[in-house]
C-alpha positions as CSV (number, residue, x, y, z in Angstrom):
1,X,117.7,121.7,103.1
2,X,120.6,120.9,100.6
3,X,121.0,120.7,96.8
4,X,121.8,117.3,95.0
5,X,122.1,116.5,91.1
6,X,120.0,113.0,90.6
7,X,120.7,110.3,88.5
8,X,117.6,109.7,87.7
9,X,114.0,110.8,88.5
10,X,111.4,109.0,86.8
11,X,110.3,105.6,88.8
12,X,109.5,102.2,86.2
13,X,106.3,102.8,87.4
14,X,106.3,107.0,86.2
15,X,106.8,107.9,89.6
16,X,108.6,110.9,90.9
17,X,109.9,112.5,94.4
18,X,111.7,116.1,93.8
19,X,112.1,115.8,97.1
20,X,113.7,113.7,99.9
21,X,112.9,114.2,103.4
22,X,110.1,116.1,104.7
23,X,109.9,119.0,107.6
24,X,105.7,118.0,108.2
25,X,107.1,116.2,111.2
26,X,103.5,113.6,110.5
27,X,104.3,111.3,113.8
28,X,103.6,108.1,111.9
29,X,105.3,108.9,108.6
30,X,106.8,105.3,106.9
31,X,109.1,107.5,105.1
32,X,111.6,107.5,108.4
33,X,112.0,104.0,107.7
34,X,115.4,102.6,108.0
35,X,114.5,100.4,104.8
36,X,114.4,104.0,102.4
37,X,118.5,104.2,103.3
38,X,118.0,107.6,104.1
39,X,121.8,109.0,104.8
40,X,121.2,113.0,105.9
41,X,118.8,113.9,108.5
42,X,115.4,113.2,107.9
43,X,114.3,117.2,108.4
44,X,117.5,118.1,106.1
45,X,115.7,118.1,103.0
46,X,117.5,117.2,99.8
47,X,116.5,119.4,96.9
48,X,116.8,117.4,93.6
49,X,117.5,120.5,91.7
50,X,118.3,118.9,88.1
51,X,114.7,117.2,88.9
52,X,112.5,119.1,86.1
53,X,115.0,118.7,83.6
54,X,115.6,114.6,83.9
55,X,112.0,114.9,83.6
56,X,111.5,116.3,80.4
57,X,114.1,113.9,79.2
58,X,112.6,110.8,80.1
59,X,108.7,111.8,79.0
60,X,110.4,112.9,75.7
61,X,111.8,109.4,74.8
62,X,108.4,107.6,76.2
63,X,106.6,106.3,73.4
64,X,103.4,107.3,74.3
65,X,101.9,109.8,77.1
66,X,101.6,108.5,80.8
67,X,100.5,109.4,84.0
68,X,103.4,110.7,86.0
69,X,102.7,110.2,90.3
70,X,103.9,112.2,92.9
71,X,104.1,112.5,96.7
72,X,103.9,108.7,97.8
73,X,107.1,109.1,99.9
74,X,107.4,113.0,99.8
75,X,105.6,115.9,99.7
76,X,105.7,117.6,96.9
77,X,105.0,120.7,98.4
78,X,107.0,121.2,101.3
79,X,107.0,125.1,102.4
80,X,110.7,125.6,100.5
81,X,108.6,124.8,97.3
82,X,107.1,128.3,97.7
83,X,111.2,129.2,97.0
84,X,112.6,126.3,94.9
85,X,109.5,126.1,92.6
86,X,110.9,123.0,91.4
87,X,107.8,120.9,91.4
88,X,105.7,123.3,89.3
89,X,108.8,123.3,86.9
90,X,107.9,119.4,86.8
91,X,104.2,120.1,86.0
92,X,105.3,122.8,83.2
93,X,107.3,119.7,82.0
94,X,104.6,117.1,82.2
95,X,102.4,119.7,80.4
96,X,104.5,120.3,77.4
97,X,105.3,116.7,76.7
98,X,101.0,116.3,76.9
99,X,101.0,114.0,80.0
100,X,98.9,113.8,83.0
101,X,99.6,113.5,86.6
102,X,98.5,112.3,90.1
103,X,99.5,114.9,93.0
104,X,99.5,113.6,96.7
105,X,100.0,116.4,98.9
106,X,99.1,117.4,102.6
107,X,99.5,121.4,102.0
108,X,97.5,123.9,99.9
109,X,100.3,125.4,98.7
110,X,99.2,123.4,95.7
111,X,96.5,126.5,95.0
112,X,99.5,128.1,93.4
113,X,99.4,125.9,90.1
114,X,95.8,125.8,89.6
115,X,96.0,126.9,86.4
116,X,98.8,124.9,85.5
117,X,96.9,121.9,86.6
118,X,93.6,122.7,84.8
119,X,95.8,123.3,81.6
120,X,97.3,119.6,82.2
121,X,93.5,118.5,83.0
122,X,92.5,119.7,79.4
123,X,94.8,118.3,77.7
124,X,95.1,114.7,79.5
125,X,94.4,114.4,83.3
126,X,94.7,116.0,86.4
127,X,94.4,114.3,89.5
128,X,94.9,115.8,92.9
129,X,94.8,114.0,96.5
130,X,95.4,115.0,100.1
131,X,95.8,112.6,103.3
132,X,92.8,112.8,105.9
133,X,93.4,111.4,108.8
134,X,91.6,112.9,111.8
135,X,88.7,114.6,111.5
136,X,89.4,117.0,115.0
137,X,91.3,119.5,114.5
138,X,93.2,119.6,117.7
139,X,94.6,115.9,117.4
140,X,95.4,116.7,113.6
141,X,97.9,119.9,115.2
142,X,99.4,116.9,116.9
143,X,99.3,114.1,114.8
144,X,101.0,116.5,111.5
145,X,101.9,119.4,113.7
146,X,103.4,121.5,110.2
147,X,101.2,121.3,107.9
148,X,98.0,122.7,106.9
149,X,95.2,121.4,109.2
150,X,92.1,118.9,107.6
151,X,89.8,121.3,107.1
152,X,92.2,123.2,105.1
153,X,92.8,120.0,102.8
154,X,89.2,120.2,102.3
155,X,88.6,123.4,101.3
156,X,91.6,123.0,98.7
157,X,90.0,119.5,97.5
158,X,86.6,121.8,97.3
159,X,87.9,124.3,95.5
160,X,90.3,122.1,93.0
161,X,86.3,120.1,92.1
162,X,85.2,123.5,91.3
163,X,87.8,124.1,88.8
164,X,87.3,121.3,87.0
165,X,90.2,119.2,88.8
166,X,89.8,115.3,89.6
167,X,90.5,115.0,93.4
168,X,90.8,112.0,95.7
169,X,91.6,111.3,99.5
170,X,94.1,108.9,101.0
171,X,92.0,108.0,104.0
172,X,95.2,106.7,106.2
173,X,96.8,106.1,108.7
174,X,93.7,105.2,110.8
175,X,95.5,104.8,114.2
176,X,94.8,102.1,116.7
177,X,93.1,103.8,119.8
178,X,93.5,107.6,118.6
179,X,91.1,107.8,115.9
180,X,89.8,104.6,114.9
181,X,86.3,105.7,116.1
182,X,82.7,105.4,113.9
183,X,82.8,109.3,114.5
184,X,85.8,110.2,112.9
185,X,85.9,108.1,110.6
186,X,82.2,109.8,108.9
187,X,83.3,113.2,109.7
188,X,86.4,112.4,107.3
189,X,83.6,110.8,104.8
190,X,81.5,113.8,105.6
191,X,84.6,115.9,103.6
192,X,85.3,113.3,101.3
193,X,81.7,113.5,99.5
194,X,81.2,117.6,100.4
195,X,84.4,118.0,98.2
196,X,83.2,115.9,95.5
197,X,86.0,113.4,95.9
198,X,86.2,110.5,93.3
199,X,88.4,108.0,94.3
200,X,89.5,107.2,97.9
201,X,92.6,105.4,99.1
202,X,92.4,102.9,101.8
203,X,94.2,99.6,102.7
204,X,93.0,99.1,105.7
205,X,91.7,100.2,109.1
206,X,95.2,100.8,111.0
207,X,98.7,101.8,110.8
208,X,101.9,100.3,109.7
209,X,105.4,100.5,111.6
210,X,108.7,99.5,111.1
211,X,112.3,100.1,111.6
212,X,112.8,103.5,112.3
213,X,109.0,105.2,111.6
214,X,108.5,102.6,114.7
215,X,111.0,104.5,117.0
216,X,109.9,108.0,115.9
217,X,106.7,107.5,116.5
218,X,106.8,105.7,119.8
219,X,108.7,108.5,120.8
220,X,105.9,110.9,119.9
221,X,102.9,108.6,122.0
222,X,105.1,108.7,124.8
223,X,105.1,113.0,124.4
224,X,101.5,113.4,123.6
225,X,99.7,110.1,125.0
226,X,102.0,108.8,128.0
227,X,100.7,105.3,128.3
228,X,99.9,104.7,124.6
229,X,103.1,103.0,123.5
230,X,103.1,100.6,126.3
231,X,99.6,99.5,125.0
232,X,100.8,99.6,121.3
233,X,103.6,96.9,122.6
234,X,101.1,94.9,124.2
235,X,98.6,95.0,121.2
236,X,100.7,94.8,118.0
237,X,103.9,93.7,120.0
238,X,107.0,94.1,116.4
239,X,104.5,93.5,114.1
240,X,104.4,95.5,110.7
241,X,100.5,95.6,110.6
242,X,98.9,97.3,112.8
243,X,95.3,96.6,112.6
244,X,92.6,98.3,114.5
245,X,89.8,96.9,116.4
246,X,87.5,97.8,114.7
247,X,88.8,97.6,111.3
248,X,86.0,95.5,110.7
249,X,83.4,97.8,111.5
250,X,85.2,100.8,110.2
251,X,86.0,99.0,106.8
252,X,82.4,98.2,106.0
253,X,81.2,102.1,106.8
254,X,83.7,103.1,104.8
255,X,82.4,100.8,101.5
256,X,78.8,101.1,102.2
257,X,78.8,105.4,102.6
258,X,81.3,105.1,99.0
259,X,78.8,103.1,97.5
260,X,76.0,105.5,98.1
261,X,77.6,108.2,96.8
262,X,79.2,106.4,93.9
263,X,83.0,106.8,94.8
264,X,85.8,104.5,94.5
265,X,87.4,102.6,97.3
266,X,88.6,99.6,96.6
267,X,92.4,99.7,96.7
268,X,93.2,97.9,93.4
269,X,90.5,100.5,91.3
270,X,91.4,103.1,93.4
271,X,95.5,103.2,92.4
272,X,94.0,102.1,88.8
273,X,92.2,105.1,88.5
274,X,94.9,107.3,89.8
275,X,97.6,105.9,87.3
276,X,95.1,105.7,84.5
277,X,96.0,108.4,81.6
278,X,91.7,108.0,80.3
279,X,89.9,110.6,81.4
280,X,87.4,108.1,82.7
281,X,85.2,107.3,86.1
282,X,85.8,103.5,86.6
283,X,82.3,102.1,87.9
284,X,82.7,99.1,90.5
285,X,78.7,99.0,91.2
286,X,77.8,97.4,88.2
């Protein structure tokens, strides 16, 4: 890791990232994208260690509270925030100026600020979301080989419910041929609605690569699954979409089981409800 002073930290659309670069070593993570402009190594973490305080700044000259999102391009909670503690100095900020705030994180490390997250949940809204991807354990090890595993992301979602917390699940990547099956796909769903999730993420039944994720990740099929990256090529050939097979199938599972048990999926609601400061469930079934 390495320190850096930031500019700026606060997104047009109240969006953050502490962080840049991530050590979770996720083999299909769009954040190695050559497109980001990433110039250190991808592992050599910058620390934005001013991050907190250009926080508080901006919040403080909004005219009215918002709902401030993080860990769409970086974890928040990487294991050197057990040391730098710099994104719970950006929840103590979001709390004092009486905002809310959307967490996306793969690691329970997040347990930590419980209590700071419930105190931000009384006062506006808390929201807190993991990434399932693979329901088996063993292809999770390989698929995001440092991070807590999914059953570990469930039992944080399970316990953040019990608490009082609002929790979602970004149900993606689903990867073409590795676990785009009916059976994984429920046994994620099986989590989503034991863990009292209220909102899931999904924009489709597949993966997307480009510049530089593409590389990595071929890379990684040819280590784990020698074969799989030839058949990739043949499939999806440069394309950015990567759709599965059976997106199809998968797709209408996945909005029939949320329907039963009354849970938002579809993408446009879902990010509305994330980025909404109203403590409120939107209802698509009526």
């Amino acid at each position: 890791m390495h320190e850096v002073l930031a500019k700026s930290i606060l997104s047009a659309h109240n969006g953050i990232n502490v962080y840049r670069g991530c050590t979770h070593d996720c083999i299909y993570c769009d954040s190695r994208s050559t497109c980001y402009q990433m110039d250190h190594a991808f592992e050599d973490v910058a620390v934005k260690v001013n991050a907190a305080e250009l926080l508080e700044d901006a919040l403080r000259r909004k005219r009215h509270p918002c709902m401030v999102g993080t860990g769409s391009m970086c974890d928040p909670y990487l294991p050197l925030e057990a040391e730098t503690r710099l994104t719970r100095r950006c929840l103590e900020a979001i709390y004092r100026q009486g905002c809310g705030v959307s967490v996306l994180t793969k690691s329970d490390l997040i347990l930590r600020d419980l209590e700071l997250l419930e105190a931000i949940n009384t006062q506006a809204k808390a929201v807190v979301c993991t990434t399932f991807t693979t329901f088996d354990e063993e292809l999770c090890r390989i698929l995001e080989p440092n991070v807590c595993t999914t059953r570990r992301r469930f039992e944080m979602l399970r316990t953040m419910r019990a608490r009082g917390i609002h929790t979602g699940v970004w149900l993606c990547p689903i990867l073409p041929f590795l676990n785009d099956t009916e059976e994984n796909l429920r046994g994620l769903l099986g989590y989503c609605f034991d863990a009292g999730v209220e909102v899931i993420v999904n924009f489709g039944m597949g993966v997307t690569l480009r510049d530089g994720d593409r590389q990595y990740f071929y890379r990684q099929l040819d280590r784990h699954f020698p074969g799989m990256r030839q058949r990739y090529i043949r499939t999806f050939g440069d394309a950015y979409q990567c759709p599965s097979p059976r997106a199809k199938e998968l797709s209408a599972i996945l909005r029939e089981e949320c329907k039963k048990h009354n849970v938002i999926c579809e993408p446009e609601a879902a990010m509305a409800y994330l980025s909404a400061l109203e403590d409120r469930q939107l209802n698509l079934f009526t």
